[in-house]
C-alpha positions in Angstrom: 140.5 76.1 63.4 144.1 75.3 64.5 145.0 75.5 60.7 144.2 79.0 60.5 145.5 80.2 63.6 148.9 78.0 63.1 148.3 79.9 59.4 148.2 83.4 60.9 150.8 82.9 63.3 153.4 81.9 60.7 152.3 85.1 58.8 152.9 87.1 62.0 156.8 85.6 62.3 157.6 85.7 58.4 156.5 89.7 59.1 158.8 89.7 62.2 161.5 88.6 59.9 162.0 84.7 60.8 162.5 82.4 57.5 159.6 80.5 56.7 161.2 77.5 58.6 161.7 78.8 61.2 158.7 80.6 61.9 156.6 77.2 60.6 158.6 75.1 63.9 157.3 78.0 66.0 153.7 77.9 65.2 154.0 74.4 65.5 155.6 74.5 68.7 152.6 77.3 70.3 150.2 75.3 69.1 151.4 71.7 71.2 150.0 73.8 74.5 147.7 74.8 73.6 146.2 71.3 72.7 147.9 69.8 75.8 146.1 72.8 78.1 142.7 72.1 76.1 143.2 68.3 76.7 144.0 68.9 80.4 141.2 71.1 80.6 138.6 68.7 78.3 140.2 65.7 81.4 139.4 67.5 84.3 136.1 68.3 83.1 135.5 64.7 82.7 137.2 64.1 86.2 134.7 66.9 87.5 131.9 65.7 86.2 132.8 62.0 87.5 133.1 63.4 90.8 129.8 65.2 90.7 128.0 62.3 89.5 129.2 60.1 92.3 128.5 62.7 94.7 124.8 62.6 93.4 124.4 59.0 93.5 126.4 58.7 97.1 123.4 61.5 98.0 121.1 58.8 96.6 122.7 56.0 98.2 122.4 58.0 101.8 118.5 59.5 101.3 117.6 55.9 100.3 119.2 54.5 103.5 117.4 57.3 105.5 114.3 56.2 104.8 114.7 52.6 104.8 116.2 52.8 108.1 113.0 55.4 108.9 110.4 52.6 107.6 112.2 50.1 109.7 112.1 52.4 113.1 108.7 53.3 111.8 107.4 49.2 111.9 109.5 48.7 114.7 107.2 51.5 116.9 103.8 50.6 115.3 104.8 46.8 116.5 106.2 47.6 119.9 102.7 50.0 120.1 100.6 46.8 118.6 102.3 44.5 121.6 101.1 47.3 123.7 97.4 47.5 123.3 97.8 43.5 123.0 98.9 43.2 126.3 96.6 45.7 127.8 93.4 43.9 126.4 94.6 40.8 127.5 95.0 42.2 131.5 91.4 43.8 130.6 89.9 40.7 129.7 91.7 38.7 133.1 90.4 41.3 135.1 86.8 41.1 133.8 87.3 37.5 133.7 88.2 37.8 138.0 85.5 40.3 138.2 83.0 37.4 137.0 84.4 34.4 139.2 84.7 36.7 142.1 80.9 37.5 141.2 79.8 34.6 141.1 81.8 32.7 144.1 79.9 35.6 145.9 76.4 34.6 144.4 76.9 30.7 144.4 76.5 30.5 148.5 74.0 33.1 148.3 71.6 31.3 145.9 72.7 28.2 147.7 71.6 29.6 151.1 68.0 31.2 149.6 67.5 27.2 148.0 68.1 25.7 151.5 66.1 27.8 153.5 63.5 27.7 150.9 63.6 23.8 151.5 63.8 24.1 154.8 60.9 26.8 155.0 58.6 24.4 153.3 59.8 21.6 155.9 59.0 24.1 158.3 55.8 24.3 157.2 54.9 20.8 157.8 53.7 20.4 161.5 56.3 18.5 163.5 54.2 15.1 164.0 53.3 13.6 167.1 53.2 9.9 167.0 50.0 9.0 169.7 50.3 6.3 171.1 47.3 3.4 170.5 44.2 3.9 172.7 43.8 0.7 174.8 39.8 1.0 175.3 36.9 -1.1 176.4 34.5 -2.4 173.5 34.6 -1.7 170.1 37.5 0.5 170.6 39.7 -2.0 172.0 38.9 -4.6 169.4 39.4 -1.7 166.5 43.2 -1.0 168.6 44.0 -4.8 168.1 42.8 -5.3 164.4 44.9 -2.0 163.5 48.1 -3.1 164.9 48.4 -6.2 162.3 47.9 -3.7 159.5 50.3 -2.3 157.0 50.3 -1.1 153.6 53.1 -1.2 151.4 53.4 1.4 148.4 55.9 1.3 145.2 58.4 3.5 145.0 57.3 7.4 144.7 53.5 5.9 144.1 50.3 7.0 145.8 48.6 3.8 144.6 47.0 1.7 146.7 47.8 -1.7 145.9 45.1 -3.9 145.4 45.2 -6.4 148.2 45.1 -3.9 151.0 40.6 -3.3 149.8 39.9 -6.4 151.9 41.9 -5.5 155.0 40.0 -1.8 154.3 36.7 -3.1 154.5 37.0 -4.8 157.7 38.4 -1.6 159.1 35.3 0.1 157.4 32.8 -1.7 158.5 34.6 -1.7 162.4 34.4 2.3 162.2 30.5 2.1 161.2 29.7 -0.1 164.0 31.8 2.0 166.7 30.8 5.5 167.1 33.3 6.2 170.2 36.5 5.4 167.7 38.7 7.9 165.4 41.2 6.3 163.4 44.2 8.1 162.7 46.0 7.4 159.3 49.9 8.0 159.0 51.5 8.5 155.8 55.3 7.4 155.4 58.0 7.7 153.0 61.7 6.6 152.4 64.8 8.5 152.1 65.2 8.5 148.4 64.6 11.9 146.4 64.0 15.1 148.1 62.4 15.9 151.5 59.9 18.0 150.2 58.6 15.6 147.5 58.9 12.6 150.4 56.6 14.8 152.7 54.1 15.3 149.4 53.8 11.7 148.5 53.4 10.2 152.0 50.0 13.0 152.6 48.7 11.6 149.1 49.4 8.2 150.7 47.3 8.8 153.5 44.8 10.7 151.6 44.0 7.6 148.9 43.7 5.6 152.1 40.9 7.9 153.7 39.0 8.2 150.1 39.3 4.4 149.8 37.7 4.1 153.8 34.8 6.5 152.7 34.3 5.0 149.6 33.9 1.5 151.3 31.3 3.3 154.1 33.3 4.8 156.9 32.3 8.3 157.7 34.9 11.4 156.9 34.3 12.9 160.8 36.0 9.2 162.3 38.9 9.6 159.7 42.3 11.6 160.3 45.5 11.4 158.1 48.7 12.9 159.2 52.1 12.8 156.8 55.6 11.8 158.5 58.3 11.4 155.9 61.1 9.9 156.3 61.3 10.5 160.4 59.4 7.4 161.6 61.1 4.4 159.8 59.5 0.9 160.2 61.8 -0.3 162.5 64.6 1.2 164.8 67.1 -0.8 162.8 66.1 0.1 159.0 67.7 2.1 157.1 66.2 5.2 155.8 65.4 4.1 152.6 64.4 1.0 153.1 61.3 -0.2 150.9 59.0 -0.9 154.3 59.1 2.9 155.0 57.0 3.3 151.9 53.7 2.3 153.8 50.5 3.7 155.7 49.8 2.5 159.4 46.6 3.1 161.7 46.2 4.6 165.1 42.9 3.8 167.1 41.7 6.5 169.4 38.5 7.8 171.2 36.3 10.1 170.4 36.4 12.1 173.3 39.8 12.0 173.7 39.9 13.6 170.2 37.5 16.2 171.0 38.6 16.4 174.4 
Protein backbone atom coordinates (compact mmCIF):
# COMPACT_ATOMS: atom_id res chain seq x y z
CA UNK A 1 0.00 0.00 0.00
CA UNK A 2 2.75 2.55 0.67
CA UNK A 3 4.26 1.51 -2.73
CA UNK A 4 1.46 2.73 -4.54
CA UNK A 5 0.77 5.80 -2.84
CA UNK A 6 4.77 6.70 -2.71
CA UNK A 7 3.99 5.60 -6.66
CA UNK A 8 1.16 8.13 -7.21
CA UNK A 9 2.71 10.80 -5.38
CA UNK A 10 5.89 10.78 -7.48
CA UNK A 11 3.49 10.89 -10.56
CA UNK A 12 1.74 13.85 -9.02
CA UNK A 13 5.35 15.96 -8.69
CA UNK A 14 6.91 14.69 -12.13
CA UNK A 15 3.19 16.37 -13.46
CA UNK A 16 4.00 19.50 -11.18
CA UNK A 17 7.28 19.69 -13.04
CA UNK A 18 9.93 18.38 -10.37
CA UNK A 19 12.70 15.86 -12.05
CA UNK A 20 12.17 12.50 -11.22
CA UNK A 21 14.79 12.81 -8.40
CA UNK A 22 13.61 15.09 -6.98
CA UNK A 23 10.06 14.38 -6.76
CA UNK A 24 11.28 10.47 -5.76
CA UNK A 25 13.18 12.26 -2.30
CA UNK A 26 9.80 13.99 -1.74
CA UNK A 27 7.57 10.96 -1.72
CA UNK A 28 10.03 9.43 0.31
CA UNK A 29 10.23 12.13 2.57
CA UNK A 30 5.85 12.38 3.02
CA UNK A 31 5.90 8.99 3.49
CA UNK A 32 8.56 8.91 6.86
CA UNK A 33 5.28 10.66 8.78
CA UNK A 34 3.21 9.10 7.92
CA UNK A 35 4.76 5.75 9.30
CA UNK A 36 6.14 7.67 12.31
CA UNK A 37 2.25 9.09 13.07
CA UNK A 38 0.91 5.43 12.29
CA UNK A 39 3.66 4.00 14.66
CA UNK A 40 2.76 6.61 17.37
CA UNK A 41 -0.67 5.94 16.88
CA UNK A 42 -0.24 1.75 16.69
CA UNK A 43 2.00 2.71 20.48
CA UNK A 44 -0.43 4.51 22.12
CA UNK A 45 -2.95 2.05 21.32
CA UNK A 46 -0.89 -0.44 22.96
CA UNK A 47 -0.20 2.06 25.90
CA UNK A 48 -4.20 2.44 25.99
CA UNK A 49 -5.00 -0.77 25.99
CA UNK A 50 -2.26 -1.54 28.78
CA UNK A 51 -3.83 0.98 30.87
CA UNK A 52 -7.30 -0.32 30.40
CA UNK A 53 -6.30 -3.74 31.23
CA UNK A 54 -4.75 -2.74 34.46
CA UNK A 55 -7.64 -0.69 35.29
CA UNK A 56 -9.74 -3.96 34.84
CA UNK A 57 -7.60 -6.14 36.91
CA UNK A 58 -6.99 -3.24 39.71
CA UNK A 59 -11.19 -3.38 39.59
CA UNK A 60 -10.69 -7.08 40.19
CA UNK A 61 -8.11 -6.73 42.68
CA UNK A 62 -10.51 -4.13 44.70
CA UNK A 63 -14.15 -6.27 44.18
CA UNK A 64 -12.09 -9.28 45.34
CA UNK A 65 -10.94 -7.44 48.55
CA UNK A 66 -14.50 -6.23 49.04
CA UNK A 67 -15.76 -9.30 49.59
CA UNK A 68 -13.03 -10.98 51.35
CA UNK A 69 -13.03 -8.25 53.78
CA UNK A 70 -17.23 -8.72 53.64
CA UNK A 71 -16.79 -12.63 54.44
CA UNK A 72 -14.40 -11.74 57.18
CA UNK A 73 -17.00 -8.97 58.91
CA UNK A 74 -19.59 -11.43 57.90
CA UNK A 75 -17.78 -14.50 60.30
CA UNK A 76 -16.73 -12.01 62.60
CA UNK A 77 -20.76 -11.00 63.38
CA UNK A 78 -22.13 -14.67 63.17
CA UNK A 79 -19.14 -15.44 65.88
CA UNK A 80 -19.66 -12.42 68.13
CA UNK A 81 -23.74 -13.41 67.61
CA UNK A 82 -22.67 -17.30 68.43
CA UNK A 83 -20.74 -16.05 71.81
CA UNK A 84 -24.02 -14.35 72.34
CA UNK A 85 -26.66 -16.96 72.58
CA UNK A 86 -23.59 -18.99 74.33
CA UNK A 87 -23.49 -16.78 77.00
CA UNK A 88 -27.12 -16.36 77.39
CA UNK A 89 -27.73 -20.23 77.72
CA UNK A 90 -25.14 -20.52 80.02
CA UNK A 91 -26.87 -17.59 82.61
CA UNK A 92 -30.24 -19.65 81.65
CA UNK A 93 -28.94 -22.80 82.79
CA UNK A 94 -27.28 -20.97 86.28
CA UNK A 95 -30.49 -19.60 86.87
CA UNK A 96 -32.49 -22.81 86.47
CA UNK A 97 -29.67 -24.43 88.24
CA UNK A 98 -30.46 -21.60 91.53
CA UNK A 99 -33.95 -22.03 90.86
CA UNK A 100 -33.46 -25.92 91.78
CA UNK A 101 -31.09 -25.57 94.95
CA UNK A 102 -33.21 -22.67 96.14
CA UNK A 103 -36.08 -25.31 95.65
CA UNK A 104 -34.90 -27.71 97.24
CA UNK A 105 -33.04 -25.88 100.40
CA UNK A 106 -36.80 -24.82 100.75
CA UNK A 107 -38.19 -28.52 100.61
CA UNK A 108 -35.20 -30.22 102.53
CA UNK A 109 -36.41 -28.70 106.09
CA UNK A 110 -39.87 -29.12 105.07
CA UNK A 111 -39.75 -32.91 104.39
CA UNK A 112 -37.29 -32.95 107.29
CA UNK A 113 -39.87 -31.35 109.61
CA UNK A 114 -43.11 -33.73 108.14
CA UNK A 115 -40.36 -37.01 108.99
CA UNK A 116 -39.85 -35.66 112.58
CA UNK A 117 -43.17 -35.04 113.51
CA UNK A 118 -44.29 -38.12 111.85
CA UNK A 119 -41.70 -39.88 114.33
CA UNK A 120 -42.61 -37.99 116.94
CA UNK A 121 -46.53 -38.47 116.23
CA UNK A 122 -46.05 -42.19 116.45
CA UNK A 123 -44.00 -41.63 119.84
CA UNK A 124 -46.91 -39.67 120.74
CA UNK A 125 -48.99 -42.35 120.26
CA UNK A 126 -47.44 -44.50 122.73
CA UNK A 127 -48.96 -43.84 126.18
CA UNK A 128 -46.44 -42.12 128.49
CA UNK A 129 -45.73 -45.14 130.98
CA UNK A 130 -46.20 -45.09 134.48
CA UNK A 131 -43.75 -47.20 136.38
CA UNK A 132 -46.11 -48.69 139.59
CA UNK A 133 -44.49 -49.24 142.14
CA UNK A 134 -44.42 -53.16 143.69
CA UNK A 135 -47.56 -54.01 145.76
CA UNK A 136 -46.19 -54.97 149.26
CA UNK A 137 -49.32 -57.34 150.21
CA UNK A 138 -50.26 -60.05 152.77
CA UNK A 139 -50.31 -63.79 151.43
CA UNK A 140 -49.74 -64.98 148.16
CA UNK A 141 -49.33 -61.54 146.96
CA UNK A 142 -46.54 -60.71 149.01
CA UNK A 143 -44.69 -63.86 148.34
CA UNK A 144 -45.44 -63.36 144.28
CA UNK A 145 -43.86 -59.34 145.05
CA UNK A 146 -40.65 -61.07 146.39
CA UNK A 147 -40.17 -63.91 143.83
CA UNK A 148 -40.70 -61.07 140.94
CA UNK A 149 -38.09 -58.79 142.13
CA UNK A 150 -35.08 -61.42 141.53
CA UNK A 151 -36.34 -61.81 137.94
CA UNK A 152 -34.96 -60.54 134.75
CA UNK A 153 -34.92 -61.52 131.21
CA UNK A 154 -32.30 -60.73 128.93
CA UNK A 155 -33.11 -60.49 125.07
CA UNK A 156 -30.41 -60.28 121.96
CA UNK A 157 -30.06 -57.46 120.20
CA UNK A 158 -33.39 -56.29 118.20
CA UNK A 159 -34.82 -60.07 119.12
CA UNK A 160 -38.31 -60.88 120.51
CA UNK A 161 -36.95 -64.33 121.47
CA UNK A 162 -37.26 -65.66 124.59
CA UNK A 163 -34.19 -67.28 125.52
CA UNK A 164 -34.49 -70.56 126.75
CA UNK A 165 -33.51 -70.54 130.37
CA UNK A 166 -35.96 -67.86 131.45
CA UNK A 167 -39.15 -71.28 130.86
CA UNK A 168 -38.15 -72.39 134.39
CA UNK A 169 -38.23 -69.11 136.13
CA UNK A 170 -41.79 -68.71 134.00
CA UNK A 171 -43.31 -71.68 135.39
CA UNK A 172 -42.74 -70.82 138.87
CA UNK A 173 -44.32 -67.45 138.22
CA UNK A 174 -47.14 -69.48 136.45
CA UNK A 175 -47.99 -71.72 138.77
CA UNK A 176 -47.71 -68.62 141.68
CA UNK A 177 -50.57 -66.68 139.52
CA UNK A 178 -52.78 -70.03 139.44
CA UNK A 179 -52.67 -70.41 143.09
CA UNK A 180 -53.26 -66.52 143.90
CA UNK A 181 -56.39 -65.15 142.60
CA UNK A 182 -56.01 -61.56 144.45
CA UNK A 183 -52.60 -60.96 142.12
CA UNK A 184 -52.11 -59.16 138.55
CA UNK A 185 -48.78 -59.25 137.25
CA UNK A 186 -47.71 -56.55 135.22
CA UNK A 187 -45.07 -57.30 132.41
CA UNK A 188 -42.72 -54.32 131.19
CA UNK A 189 -41.04 -54.44 127.95
CA UNK A 190 -37.58 -52.67 127.48
CA UNK A 191 -35.25 -51.70 124.84
CA UNK A 192 -31.82 -50.03 124.26
CA UNK A 193 -30.86 -46.97 122.50
CA UNK A 194 -29.56 -48.47 119.38
CA UNK A 195 -31.70 -47.97 115.99
CA UNK A 196 -34.72 -45.88 115.87
CA UNK A 197 -37.23 -44.97 118.64
CA UNK A 198 -40.11 -46.20 116.85
CA UNK A 199 -38.66 -49.66 116.11
CA UNK A 200 -37.18 -49.67 120.01
CA UNK A 201 -40.89 -49.01 121.27
CA UNK A 202 -42.12 -52.06 118.62
CA UNK A 203 -39.67 -54.63 119.75
CA UNK A 204 -39.89 -54.08 123.62
CA UNK A 205 -44.26 -54.59 123.14
CA UNK A 206 -43.31 -57.95 121.22
CA UNK A 207 -41.00 -58.52 124.17
CA UNK A 208 -43.62 -58.32 126.59
CA UNK A 209 -46.03 -59.96 124.48
CA UNK A 210 -43.88 -63.45 123.96
CA UNK A 211 -43.64 -63.22 127.71
CA UNK A 212 -47.52 -63.19 128.41
CA UNK A 213 -48.03 -66.04 125.53
CA UNK A 214 -45.27 -68.02 127.17
CA UNK A 215 -47.18 -67.43 130.92
CA UNK A 216 -50.56 -68.63 129.27
CA UNK A 217 -49.10 -71.23 127.56
CA UNK A 218 -47.49 -72.66 130.87
CA UNK A 219 -51.23 -72.10 132.73
CA UNK A 220 -51.58 -68.61 133.96
CA UNK A 221 -54.80 -67.05 132.99
CA UNK A 222 -54.89 -63.92 130.31
CA UNK A 223 -57.29 -61.70 132.89
CA UNK A 224 -54.01 -61.84 135.80
CA UNK A 225 -51.58 -60.76 132.91
CA UNK A 226 -50.75 -57.09 131.79
CA UNK A 227 -47.79 -56.03 129.47
CA UNK A 228 -46.87 -52.44 129.02
CA UNK A 229 -43.75 -51.25 126.51
CA UNK A 230 -41.12 -48.55 127.77
CA UNK A 231 -38.26 -48.18 125.33
CA UNK A 232 -35.47 -46.83 125.97
CA UNK A 233 -36.81 -44.41 129.06
CA UNK A 234 -36.35 -46.76 131.99
CA UNK A 235 -32.64 -48.09 131.76
CA UNK A 236 -31.58 -50.93 134.11
CA UNK A 237 -29.79 -48.91 136.34
CA UNK A 238 -29.41 -45.02 136.93
CA UNK A 239 -25.80 -45.32 135.82
CA UNK A 240 -26.12 -47.37 132.44
CA UNK A 241 -25.83 -46.05 129.52
CA UNK A 242 -28.66 -46.06 127.02
CA UNK A 243 -27.57 -48.73 125.07
CA UNK A 244 -26.30 -50.86 127.25
CA UNK A 245 -27.13 -54.68 126.58
CA UNK A 246 -29.15 -55.05 130.22
CA UNK A 247 -31.82 -52.60 128.87
CA UNK A 248 -32.78 -55.31 126.38
CA UNK A 249 -34.84 -57.26 129.06
CA UNK A 250 -38.53 -57.80 130.45
CA UNK A 251 -39.21 -57.18 134.37
CA UNK A 252 -42.44 -58.04 136.50
CA UNK A 253 -44.54 -55.83 138.73
CA UNK A 254 -46.85 -57.59 141.35
CA UNK A 255 -50.14 -55.87 142.13
CA UNK A 256 -53.74 -56.60 143.54
CA UNK A 257 -56.57 -57.28 142.09
CA UNK A 258 -58.54 -54.70 143.49
CA UNK A 259 -56.24 -52.25 143.22
CA UNK A 260 -56.31 -52.94 139.47
CA UNK A 261 -59.98 -52.90 139.18
CA UNK A 262 -60.23 -50.33 141.79
Amino acid sequence: MFEKSRSEEMVRLRAAGFSLAHAERLARNKRGPGLVIMGSSAAALLLLGGIVTLGFDMTRTVEAQVQTQAAVTQAQISDALAATTLLALQQNHLSQSLALEERAQAVEPEQTARAASGVTADIAQEPEPVVPETVVASGCVLDLSRLVQEVTLPFASASAQLPEAAKPVLGTLAAGLAECDAARLMISGYSDSTGPEVGNIQINWQRADATMSELVALGARPDQLEVMGFGTRVPASPDAPASAPENRRVDFRVLRRDEVEG
